[in-house]
C-alpha positions as CSV (number, residue, x, y, z in Angstrom):
1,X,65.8,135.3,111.2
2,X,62.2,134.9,110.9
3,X,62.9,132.5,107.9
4,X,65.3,129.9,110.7
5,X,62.0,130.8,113.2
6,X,59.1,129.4,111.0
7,X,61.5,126.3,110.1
8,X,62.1,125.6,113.5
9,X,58.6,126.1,114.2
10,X,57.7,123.6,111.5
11,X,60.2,121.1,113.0
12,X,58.7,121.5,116.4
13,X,55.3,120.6,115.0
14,X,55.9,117.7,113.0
15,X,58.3,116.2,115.9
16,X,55.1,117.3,118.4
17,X,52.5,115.3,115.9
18,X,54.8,112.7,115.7
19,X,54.7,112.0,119.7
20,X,51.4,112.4,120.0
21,X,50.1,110.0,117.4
22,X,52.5,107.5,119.1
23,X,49.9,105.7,121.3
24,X,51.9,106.1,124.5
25,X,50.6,108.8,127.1
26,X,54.0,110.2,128.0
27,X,54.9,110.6,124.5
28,X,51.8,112.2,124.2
29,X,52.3,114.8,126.8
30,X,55.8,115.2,125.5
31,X,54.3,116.4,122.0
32,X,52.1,118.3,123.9
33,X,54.7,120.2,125.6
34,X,56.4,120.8,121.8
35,X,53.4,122.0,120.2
36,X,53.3,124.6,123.2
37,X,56.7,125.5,122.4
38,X,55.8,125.7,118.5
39,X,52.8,128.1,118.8
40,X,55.1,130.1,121.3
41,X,57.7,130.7,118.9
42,X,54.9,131.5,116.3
43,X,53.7,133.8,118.0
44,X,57.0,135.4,118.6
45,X,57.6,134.9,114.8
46,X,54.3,137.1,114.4
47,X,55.9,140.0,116.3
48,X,58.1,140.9,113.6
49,X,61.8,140.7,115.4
50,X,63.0,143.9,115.0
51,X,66.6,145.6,116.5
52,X,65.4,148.1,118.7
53,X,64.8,149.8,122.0
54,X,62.8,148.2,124.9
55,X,59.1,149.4,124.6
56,X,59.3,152.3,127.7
57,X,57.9,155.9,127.2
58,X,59.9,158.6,127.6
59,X,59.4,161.6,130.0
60,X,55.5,162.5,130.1
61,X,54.9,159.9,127.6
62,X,56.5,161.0,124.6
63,X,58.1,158.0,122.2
64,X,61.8,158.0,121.6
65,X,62.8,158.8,118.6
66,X,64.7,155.6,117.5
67,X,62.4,152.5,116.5
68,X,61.1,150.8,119.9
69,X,59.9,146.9,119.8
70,X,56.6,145.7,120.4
71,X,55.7,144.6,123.5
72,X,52.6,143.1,122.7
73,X,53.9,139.5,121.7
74,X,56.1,139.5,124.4
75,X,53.5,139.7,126.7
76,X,50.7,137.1,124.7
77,X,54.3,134.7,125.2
78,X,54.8,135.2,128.9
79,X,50.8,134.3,129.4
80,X,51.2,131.6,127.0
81,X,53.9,129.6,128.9
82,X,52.4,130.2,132.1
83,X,48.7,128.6,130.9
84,X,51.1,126.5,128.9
85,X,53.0,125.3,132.0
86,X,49.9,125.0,134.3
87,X,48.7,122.3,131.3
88,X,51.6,120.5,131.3
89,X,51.6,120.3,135.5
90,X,47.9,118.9,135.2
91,X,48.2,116.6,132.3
92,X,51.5,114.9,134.1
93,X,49.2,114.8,137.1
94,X,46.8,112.6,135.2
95,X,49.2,110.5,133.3
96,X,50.6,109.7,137.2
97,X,47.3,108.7,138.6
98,X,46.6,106.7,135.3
99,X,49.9,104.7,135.2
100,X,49.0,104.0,139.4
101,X,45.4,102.7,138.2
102,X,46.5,100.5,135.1
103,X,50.2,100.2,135.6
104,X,50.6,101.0,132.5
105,X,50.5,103.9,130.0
106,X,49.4,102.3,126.1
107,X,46.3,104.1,125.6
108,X,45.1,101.8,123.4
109,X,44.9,99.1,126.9
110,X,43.1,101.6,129.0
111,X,39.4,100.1,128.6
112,X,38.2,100.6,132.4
113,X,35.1,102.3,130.9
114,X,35.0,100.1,128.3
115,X,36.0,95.9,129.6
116,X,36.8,93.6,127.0
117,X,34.1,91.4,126.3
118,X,33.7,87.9,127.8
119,X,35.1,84.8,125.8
120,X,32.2,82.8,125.3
């Protein structure tokens, strides 16, 4: 299983690279959005997927007696997509107020900061 995670992982990455070097803004934030999905499902990769109980105590704090999984990339994840989430809400904010300003999202033709020279 961890094998068909790090090649989907891999995919994700490549396909999230791809997008971004694509010079559009909303592909951009598109990749974005797959490279937060890759390092998720790292992450989760990390955690070694094991068949086991969910990770409660017994009574008075005593650890069952079967294997348990870990909790500790399950939580990292659920942090992850939240920030991950909160990113993506922010950067589509931006790429709205940019398409109002320039009509237009090629980020190689957004020079406000920087106007083309005059033709002399």
């Amino acid at each position: 299983m961890e094998t068909v995670l790090a090649l989907l992982t891999g995919i994700l990455t490549a396909c999230a690279v791809w997008l971004m070097l694509s010079g559009n803004l909303l592909r951009f934030l598109f990749g974005l959005l797959l490279l937060s999905n890759a390092i998720n499902l790292a992450i989760f990769a990390a955690g070694r997927l094991t068949v086991g109980a969910p990770p409660l105590l017994g009574e008075g704090g005593a650890l069952p007696a079967h294997q348990m999984a870990n909790s500790l990339p399950q939580a990292l994840l659920l942090t992850a997509i939240v920030i991950g989430f909160g990113l993506f809400a922010f950067a589509l904010g931006l790429t709205i107020r940019a398409y109002r300003a320039f009509g237009h999202l090629e980020v190689d033709r957004m020079r406000l900061a920087e106007p083309e020279e005059a033709k002399k």
